[in-house]
C-alpha positions as CSV (number, residue, x, y, z in Angstrom):
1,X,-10.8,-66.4,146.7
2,X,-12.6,-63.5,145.4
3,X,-12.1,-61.6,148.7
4,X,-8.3,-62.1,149.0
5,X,-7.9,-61.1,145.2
6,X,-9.6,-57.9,145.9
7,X,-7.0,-57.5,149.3
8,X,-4.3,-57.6,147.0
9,X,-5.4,-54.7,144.7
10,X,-6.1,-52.3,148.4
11,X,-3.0,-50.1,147.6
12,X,-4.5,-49.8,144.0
13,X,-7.9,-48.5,145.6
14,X,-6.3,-46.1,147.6
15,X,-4.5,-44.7,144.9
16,X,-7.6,-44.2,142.9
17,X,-9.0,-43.0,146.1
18,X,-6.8,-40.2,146.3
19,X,-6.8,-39.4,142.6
20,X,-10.7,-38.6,142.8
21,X,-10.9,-37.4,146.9
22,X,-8.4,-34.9,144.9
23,X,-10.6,-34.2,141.7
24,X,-13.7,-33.4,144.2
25,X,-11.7,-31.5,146.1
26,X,-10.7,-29.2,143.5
27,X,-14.2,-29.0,142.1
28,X,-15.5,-28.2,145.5
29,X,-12.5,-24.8,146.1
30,X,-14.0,-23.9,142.1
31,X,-10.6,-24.9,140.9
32,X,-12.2,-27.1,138.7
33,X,-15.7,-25.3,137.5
34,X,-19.0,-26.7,137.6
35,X,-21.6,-25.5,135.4
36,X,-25.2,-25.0,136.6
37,X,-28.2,-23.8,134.7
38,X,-31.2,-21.8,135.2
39,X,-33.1,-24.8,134.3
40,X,-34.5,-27.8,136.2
41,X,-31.9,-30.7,135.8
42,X,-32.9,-33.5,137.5
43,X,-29.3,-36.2,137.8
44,X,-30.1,-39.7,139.3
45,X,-26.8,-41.7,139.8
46,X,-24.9,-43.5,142.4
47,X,-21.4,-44.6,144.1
48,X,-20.9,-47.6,142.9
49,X,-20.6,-50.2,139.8
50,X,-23.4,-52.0,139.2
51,X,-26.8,-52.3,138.7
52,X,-28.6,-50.1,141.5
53,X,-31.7,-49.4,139.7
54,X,-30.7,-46.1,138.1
55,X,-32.9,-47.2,134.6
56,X,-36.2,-47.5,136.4
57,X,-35.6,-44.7,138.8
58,X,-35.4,-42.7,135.7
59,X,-38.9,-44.1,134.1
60,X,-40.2,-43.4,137.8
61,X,-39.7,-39.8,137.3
62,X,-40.8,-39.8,133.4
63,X,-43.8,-41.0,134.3
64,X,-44.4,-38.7,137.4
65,X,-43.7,-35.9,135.3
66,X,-44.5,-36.7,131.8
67,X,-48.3,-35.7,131.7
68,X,-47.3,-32.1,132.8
69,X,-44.0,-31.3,131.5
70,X,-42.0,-31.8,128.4
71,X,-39.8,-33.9,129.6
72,X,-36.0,-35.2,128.1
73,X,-33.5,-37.8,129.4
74,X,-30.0,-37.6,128.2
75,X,-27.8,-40.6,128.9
76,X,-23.9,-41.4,127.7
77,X,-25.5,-44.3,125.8
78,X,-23.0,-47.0,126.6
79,X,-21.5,-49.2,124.4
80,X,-23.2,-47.3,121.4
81,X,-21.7,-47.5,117.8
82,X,-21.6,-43.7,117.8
83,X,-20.4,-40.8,119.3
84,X,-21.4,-37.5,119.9
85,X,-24.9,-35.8,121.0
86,X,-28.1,-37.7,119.6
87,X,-31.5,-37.6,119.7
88,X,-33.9,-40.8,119.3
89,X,-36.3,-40.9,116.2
90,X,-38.2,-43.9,114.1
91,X,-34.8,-45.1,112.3
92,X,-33.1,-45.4,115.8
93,X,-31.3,-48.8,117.1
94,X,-30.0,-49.6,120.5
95,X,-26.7,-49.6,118.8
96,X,-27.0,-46.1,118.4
97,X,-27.9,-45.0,121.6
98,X,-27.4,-47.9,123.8
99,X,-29.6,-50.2,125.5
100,X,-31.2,-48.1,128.4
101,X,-32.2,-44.8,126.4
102,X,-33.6,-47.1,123.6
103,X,-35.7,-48.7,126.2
104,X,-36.9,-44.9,127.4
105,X,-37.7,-44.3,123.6
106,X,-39.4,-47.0,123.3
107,X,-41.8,-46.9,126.2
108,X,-41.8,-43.1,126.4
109,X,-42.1,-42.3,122.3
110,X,-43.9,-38.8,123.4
111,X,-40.7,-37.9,125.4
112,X,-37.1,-36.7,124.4
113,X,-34.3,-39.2,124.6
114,X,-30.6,-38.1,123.8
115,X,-27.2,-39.5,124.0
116,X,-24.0,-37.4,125.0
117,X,-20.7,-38.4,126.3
118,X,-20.3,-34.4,126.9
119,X,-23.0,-33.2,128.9
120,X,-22.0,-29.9,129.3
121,X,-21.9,-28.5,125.6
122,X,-24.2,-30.8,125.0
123,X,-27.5,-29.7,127.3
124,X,-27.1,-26.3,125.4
125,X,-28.0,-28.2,122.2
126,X,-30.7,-29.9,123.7
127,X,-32.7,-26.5,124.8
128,X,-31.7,-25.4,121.2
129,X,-33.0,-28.1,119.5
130,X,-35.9,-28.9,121.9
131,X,-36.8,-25.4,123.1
132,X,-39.9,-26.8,124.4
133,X,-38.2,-29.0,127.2
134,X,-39.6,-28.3,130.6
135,X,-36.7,-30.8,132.6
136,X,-33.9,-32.9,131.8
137,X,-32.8,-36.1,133.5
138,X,-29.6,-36.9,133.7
139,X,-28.9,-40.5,133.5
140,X,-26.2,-42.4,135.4
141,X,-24.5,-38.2,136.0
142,X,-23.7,-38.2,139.8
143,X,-19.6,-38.4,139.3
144,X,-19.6,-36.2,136.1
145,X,-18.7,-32.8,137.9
146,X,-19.1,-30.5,135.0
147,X,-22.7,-30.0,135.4
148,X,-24.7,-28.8,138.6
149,X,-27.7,-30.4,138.6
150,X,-30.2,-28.8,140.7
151,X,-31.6,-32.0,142.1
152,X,-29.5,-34.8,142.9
153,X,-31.0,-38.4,143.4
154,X,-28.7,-40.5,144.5
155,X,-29.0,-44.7,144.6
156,X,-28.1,-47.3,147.3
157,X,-28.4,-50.4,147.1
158,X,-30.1,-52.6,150.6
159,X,-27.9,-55.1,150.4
160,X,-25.1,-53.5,149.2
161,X,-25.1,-49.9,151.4
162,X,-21.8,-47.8,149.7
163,X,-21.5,-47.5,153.4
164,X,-20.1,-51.0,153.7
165,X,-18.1,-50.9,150.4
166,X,-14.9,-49.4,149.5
167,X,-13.6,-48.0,146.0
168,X,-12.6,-49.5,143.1
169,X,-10.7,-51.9,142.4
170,X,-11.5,-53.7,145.8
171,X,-14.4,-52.8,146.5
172,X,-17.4,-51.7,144.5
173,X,-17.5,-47.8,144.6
174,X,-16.0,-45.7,141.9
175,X,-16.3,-42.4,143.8
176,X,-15.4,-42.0,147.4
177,X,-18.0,-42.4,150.0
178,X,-18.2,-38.8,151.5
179,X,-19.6,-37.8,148.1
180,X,-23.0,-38.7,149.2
181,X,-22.9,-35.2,150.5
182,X,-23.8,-33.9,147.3
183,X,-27.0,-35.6,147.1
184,X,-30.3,-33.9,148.0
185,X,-32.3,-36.8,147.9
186,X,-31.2,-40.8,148.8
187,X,-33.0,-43.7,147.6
188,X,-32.1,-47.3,149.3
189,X,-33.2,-49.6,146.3
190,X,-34.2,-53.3,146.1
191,X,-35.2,-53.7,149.9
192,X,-37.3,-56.8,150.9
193,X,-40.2,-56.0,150.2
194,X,-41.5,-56.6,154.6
195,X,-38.4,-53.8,155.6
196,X,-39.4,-53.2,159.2
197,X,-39.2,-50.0,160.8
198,X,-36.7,-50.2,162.7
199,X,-34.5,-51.8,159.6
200,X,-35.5,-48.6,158.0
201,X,-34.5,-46.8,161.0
202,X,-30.7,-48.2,161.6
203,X,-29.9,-47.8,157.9
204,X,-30.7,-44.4,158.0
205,X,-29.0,-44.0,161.0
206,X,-25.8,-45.7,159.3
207,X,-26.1,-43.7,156.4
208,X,-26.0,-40.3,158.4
209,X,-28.0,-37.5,155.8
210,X,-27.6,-34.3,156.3
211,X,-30.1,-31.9,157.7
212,X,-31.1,-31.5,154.1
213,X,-31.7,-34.5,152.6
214,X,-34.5,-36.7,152.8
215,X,-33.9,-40.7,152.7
216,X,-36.7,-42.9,150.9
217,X,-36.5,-46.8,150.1
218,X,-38.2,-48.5,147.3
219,X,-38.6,-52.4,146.3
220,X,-39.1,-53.8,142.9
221,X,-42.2,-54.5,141.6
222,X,-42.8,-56.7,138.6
223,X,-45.4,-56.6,136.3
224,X,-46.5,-58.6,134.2
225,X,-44.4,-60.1,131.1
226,X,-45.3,-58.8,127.5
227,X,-44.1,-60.8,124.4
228,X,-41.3,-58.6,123.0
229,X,-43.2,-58.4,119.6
230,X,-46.5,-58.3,119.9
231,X,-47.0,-57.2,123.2
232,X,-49.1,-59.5,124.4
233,X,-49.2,-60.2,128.7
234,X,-48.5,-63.3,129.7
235,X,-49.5,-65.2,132.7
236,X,-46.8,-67.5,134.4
237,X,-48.2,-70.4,136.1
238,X,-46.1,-72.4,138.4
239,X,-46.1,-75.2,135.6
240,X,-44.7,-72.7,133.8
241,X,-40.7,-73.2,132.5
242,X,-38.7,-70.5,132.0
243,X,-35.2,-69.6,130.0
244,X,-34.3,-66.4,132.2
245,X,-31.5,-65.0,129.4
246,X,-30.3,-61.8,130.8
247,X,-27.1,-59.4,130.7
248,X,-27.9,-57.2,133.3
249,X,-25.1,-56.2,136.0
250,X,-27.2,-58.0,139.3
251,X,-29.5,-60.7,138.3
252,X,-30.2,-61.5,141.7
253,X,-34.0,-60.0,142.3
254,X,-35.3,-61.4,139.2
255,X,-34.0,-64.6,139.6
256,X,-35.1,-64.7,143.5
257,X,-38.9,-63.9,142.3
258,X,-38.9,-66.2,139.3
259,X,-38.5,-68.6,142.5
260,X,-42.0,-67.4,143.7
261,X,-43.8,-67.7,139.6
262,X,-42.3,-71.0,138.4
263,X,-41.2,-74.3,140.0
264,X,-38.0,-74.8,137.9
265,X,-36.1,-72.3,135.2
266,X,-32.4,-72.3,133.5
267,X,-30.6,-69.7,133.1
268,X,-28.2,-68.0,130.1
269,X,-26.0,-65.3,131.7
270,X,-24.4,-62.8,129.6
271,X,-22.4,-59.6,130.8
272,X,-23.9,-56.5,131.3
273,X,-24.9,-54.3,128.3
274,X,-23.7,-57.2,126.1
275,X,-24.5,-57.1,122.4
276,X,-27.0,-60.0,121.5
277,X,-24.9,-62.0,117.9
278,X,-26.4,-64.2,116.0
279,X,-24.2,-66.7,117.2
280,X,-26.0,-66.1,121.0
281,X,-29.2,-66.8,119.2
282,X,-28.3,-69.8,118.1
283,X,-27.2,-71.0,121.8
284,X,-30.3,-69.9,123.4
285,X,-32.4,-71.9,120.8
286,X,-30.6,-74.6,121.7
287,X,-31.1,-74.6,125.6
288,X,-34.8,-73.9,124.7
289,X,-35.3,-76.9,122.3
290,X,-33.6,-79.0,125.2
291,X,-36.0,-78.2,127.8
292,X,-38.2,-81.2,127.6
293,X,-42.0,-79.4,128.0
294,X,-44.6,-77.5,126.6
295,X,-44.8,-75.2,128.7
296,X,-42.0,-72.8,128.3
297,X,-40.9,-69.6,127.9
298,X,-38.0,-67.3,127.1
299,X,-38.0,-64.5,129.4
300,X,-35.8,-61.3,129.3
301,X,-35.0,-58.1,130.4
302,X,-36.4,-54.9,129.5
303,X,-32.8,-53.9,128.8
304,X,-32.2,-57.3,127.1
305,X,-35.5,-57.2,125.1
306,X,-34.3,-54.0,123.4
307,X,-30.6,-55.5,122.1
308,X,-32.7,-58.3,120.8
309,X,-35.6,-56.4,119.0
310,X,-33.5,-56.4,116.1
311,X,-33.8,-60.2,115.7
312,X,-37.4,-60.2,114.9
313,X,-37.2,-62.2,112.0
314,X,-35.1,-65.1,114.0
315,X,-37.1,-64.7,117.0
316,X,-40.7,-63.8,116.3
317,X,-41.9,-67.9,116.4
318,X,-40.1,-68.3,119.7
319,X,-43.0,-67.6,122.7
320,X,-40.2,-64.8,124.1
321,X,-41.4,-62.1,126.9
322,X,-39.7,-59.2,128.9
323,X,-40.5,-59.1,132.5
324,X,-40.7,-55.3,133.3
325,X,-39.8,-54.0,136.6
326,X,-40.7,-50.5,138.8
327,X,-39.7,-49.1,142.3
328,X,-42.4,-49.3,144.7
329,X,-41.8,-46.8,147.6
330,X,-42.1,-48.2,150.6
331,X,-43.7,-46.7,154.1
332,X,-46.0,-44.8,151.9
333,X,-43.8,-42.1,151.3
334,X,-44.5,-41.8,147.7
335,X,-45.9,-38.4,147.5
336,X,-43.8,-37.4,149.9
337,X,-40.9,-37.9,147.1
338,X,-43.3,-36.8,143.9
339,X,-43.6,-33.7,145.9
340,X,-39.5,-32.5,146.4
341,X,-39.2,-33.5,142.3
342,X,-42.3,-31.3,142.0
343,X,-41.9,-28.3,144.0
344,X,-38.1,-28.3,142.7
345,X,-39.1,-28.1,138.7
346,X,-41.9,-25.3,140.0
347,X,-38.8,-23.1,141.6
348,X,-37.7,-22.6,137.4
349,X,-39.8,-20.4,135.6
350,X,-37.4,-19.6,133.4
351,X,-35.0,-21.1,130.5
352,X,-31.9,-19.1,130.9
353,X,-28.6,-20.3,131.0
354,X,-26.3,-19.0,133.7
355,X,-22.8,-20.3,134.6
356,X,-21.1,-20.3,137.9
């Protein structure tokens, strides 16, 4: 059903195909101008909807680099109450600055975290206000032309290649597929975690990257859940239940290795990036009373567990944990990748600003 609703809307995709194949176009003949500084900008993005693993990519490179340089993120903040350039402090709320930066704030206090729907005039106050910054990371930035980032990561995901997709509304991408072009380095997300060689090699071989860039592939890695108050690591034993409640955009690997920790668990779905009410509270309460055991948990999302932080009061005698997650690169290629970020931030000794 789904698949012949989304043949209906193909003259719709290649409408909107055309309108941004045209806008790329334009910004590639410098009709359009893209702003680059002298400055090490570090963009991780992707082609598609969805959830491709951009948020932990992002803490994969905070923590590479956190230890040597001062390092800031800056992020639209979606679905925010506010508007305009931020930056995280002690009296900030994931309704301020969305989910995913409030999650970097809150696991990275000693780093900058800022929100901006205008990158552009709005890296300038960064450097202003943070003159200290040694990189920037551009969340979720690969289609937002205005600024040149000097490294671009971009994110696949295995089972859902943007070679084998098609742009939006039928398909999944929401820029066209030759833009992968622009990337200097691609990252195939969320592979099994026994990817074979020769799996390795055919994808690679499908995704056709230039002479310049280097392909890597990473698998999640869980570790192990924290109470979202307290902090306190839990061990799930196969007897344990679980309430997965989660508003993420791909549920799938969490719910595939919550297959592996626990004989049984339900499961409250919400949509991505939604807004925890008090009303939601009162439903998963419910479900958790009904599960007949004493064993049980409510387990969340890192993303999740920060839109529900502010329920402390209604939650904090409710046994809830967040399950974090990490990429893992696979075919020990790890420092092969820490080294391109690396030798990229050492090529900017300086904090200029140019435009071209």
């Amino acid at each position: 059903m789904l698949k012949s609703f989304r043949f209906v809307l193909f003259p719709l995709s290649v409408l909107y195909g055309f309108i941004i194949w045209l806008r790329n176009k334009l910004y590639d003949k410098n009709v359009f101008r893209s702003v680059s500084f002298n400055f090490p900008i570090i963009c991780v993005g992707n082609l598609s909807v969805g959830g491709t693993g951009k948020t932990p990519m992002v803490e994969y490179l905070v923590r590479l680099l956190k230890d040597e340089y001062k390092v800031a993120t800056m992020s639209r903040g979606y679905k925010r109450k506010t508007k305009g350039f931020a930056i995280a402090n002690e009296n900030t709320t994931a309704l301020d600055i969305g989910d995913e930066p409030m999650q970097f704030y809150k696991k990275f206090p000693d780093i900058t975290v800022s929100v901006a729907e205008e990158r552009l005039v709005s890296i300038p106050q960064l450097l202003h206000d943070k003159p200290d910054a040694r990189v920037i990371i551009l969340d979720d930035a690969f289609q937002h032309r205005q600024v040149k980032a000097g490294l671009n990561i971009l994110l696949t995901e295995y089972r859902d290649l943007f070679t084998r997709d098609f742009i939006l509304p039928a398909g999944n991408l929401r820029d066209v597929k030759n833009s992968y072009k622009r990337a200097d380095v691609i990252i195939v997300t969320k592979c099994k975690s026994h990817l074979t060689e020769e799996e390795k090699n055919k994808m690679i071989e499908e995704i056709k990257p230039l002479a310049h860039q280097k392909i890597f592939f990473t698998k999640i890695e869980y570790g192990s859940p924290y109470h979202l108050f307290n902090k306190q690591e839990k061990f799930l034993s196969p007897d344990t239940n679980i309430l997965l409640v989660c508003g993420i955009a791909n549920p799938k690997p969490i719910k595939e290795v919550l297959n592996t920790y626990a004989a049984t668990y339900d499961m409250m779905r919400f949509r991505d990036h939604h807004i925890f009410s008090i009303d939601d509270l009162k439903e998963i309460k419910e479900q958790f009373e009904k599960m007949d055991t004493e064993n049980k948990i409510i387990l969340t999302t890192e993303k999740d567990g920060v839109r529900l932080a502010k329920f402390e009061n209604e939650l904090k005698d409710l046994p809830v944990y967040v399950f974090p997650i990490r990429h893992k690169i696979l075919f020990g290629e790890e420092d092969q990748l820490n080294t391109i970020i690396q030798d990229f931030i050492k090529t900017y000794p300086k904090h200029n600003i140019s435009y071209n």
